[in-house]
C-alpha positions in Angstrom: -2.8 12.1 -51.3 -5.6 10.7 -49.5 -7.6 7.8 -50.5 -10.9 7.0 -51.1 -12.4 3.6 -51.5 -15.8 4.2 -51.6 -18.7 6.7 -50.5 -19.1 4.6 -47.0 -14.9 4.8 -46.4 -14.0 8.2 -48.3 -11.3 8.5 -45.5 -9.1 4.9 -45.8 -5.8 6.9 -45.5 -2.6 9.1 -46.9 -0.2 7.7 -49.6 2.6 7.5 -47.6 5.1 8.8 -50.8 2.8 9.3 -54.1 6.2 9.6 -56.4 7.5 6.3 -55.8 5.7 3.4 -57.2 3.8 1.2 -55.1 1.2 -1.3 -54.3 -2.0 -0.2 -53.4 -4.7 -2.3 -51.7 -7.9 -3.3 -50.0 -9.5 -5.8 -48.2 -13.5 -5.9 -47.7 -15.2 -8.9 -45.8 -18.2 -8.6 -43.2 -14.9 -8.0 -40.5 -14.5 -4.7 -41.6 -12.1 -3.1 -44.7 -8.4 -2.3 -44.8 -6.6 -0.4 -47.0 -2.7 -1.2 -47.3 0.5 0.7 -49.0 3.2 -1.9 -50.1 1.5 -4.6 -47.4 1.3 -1.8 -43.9 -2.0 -0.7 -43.3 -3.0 2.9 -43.9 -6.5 3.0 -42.9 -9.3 0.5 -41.2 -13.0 0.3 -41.0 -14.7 -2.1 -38.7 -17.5 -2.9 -40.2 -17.7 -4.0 -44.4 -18.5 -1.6 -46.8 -22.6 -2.1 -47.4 -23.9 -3.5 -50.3 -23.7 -2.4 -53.5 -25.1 -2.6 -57.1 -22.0 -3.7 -59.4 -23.8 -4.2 -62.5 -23.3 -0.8 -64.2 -19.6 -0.3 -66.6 -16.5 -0.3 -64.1 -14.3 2.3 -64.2 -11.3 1.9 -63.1 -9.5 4.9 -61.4 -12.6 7.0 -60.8 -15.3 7.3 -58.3 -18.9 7.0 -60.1 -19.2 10.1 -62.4 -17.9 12.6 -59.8 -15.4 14.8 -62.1 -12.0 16.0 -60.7 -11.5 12.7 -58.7 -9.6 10.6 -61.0 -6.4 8.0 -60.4 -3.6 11.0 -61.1 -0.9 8.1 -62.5 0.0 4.9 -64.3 -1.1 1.1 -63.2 1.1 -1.9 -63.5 -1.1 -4.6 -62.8 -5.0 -4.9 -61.2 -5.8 -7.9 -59.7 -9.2 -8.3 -58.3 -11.0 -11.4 -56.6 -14.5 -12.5 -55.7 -13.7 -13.1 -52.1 -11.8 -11.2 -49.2 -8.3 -13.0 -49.6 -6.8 -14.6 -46.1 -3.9 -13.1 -44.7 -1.1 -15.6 -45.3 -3.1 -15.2 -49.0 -2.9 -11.5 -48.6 0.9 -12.0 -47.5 1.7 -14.2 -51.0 -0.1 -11.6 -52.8 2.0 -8.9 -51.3 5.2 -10.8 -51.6 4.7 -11.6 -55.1 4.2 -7.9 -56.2 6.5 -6.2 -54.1 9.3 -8.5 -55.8 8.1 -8.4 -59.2 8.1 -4.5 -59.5 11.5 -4.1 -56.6 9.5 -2.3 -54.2 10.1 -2.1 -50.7 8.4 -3.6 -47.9 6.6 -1.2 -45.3 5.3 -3.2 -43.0 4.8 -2.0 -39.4 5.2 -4.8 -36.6 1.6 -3.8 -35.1 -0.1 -4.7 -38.4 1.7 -7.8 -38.5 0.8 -8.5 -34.9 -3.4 -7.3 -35.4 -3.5 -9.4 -38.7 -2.5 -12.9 -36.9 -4.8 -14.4 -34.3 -2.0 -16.2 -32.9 0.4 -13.3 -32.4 -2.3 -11.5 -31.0 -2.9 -14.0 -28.0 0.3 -14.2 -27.8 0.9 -10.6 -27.2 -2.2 -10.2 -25.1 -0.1 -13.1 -23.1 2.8 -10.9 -23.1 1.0 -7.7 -21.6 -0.8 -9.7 -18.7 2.6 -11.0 -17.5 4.2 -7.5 -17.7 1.7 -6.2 -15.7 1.3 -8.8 -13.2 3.8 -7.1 -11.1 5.3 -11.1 -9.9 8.7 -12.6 -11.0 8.6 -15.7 -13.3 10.8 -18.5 -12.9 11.5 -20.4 -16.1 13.6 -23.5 -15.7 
């Protein structure tokens, strides 16, 4: 099934197995908006999603009043926050849910690696050195 998160990212990605439970979420700061399955990252836009008016009635599992498109299952739990989370936030978040409800963990090394600054450099590091076509001593 693919997802949609709103008009400006219709396309964030595929349910990876829609008849297994799971945790679905998404991430929208001015860096851009990520959509995740069970904490790996389905889909990506670079840029956040534009402003919007949220004063009109919620509804959850719907997109405006467009019929046919409706959440086609059950929810366990929605959390929502007034602030793009930070990623070891986003990783407690994940860990908490993916224990409480026994679900497994899908997470792709490259997600990991693109999420953290550090392991980014770090890898960045890694490719310049394979590359450099020289021998390196360590002692």
């Amino acid at each position: 099934e693919q997802i949609r998160f709103s008009d400006a990212f219709s396309n964030a990605g595929r349910i990876v197995d829609r008849h297994q439970p799971f945790v679905l979420s998404a991430i929208n700061s001015e860096q851009g908006v990520s959509v995740y399955q069970n904490a790996s990252r389905l889909g990506r836009l670079e840029t956040g999603l534009p402003k919007r008016i949220l004063g009109t009635p919620w509804v959850i599992g719907q997109q405006g009043d467009i019929n046919g498109e409706y959440w086609k299952g059950d929810i366990a739990e929605l959390l929502v926050y007034d602030r793009a989370l930070s990623v070891p936030e986003q990783r407690q978040v994940w860990s908490v849910l993916l224990d409480r409800y026994k679900l497994p963990t899908m997470v792709r090394t490259t997600d990991v690696i693109e999420s953290d600054p550090e392991l980014l450099a770090l890898a960045s590091l890694c490719h310049v050195l394979l590359n450099a076509n020289e021998f390196i001593y360590v002692d």
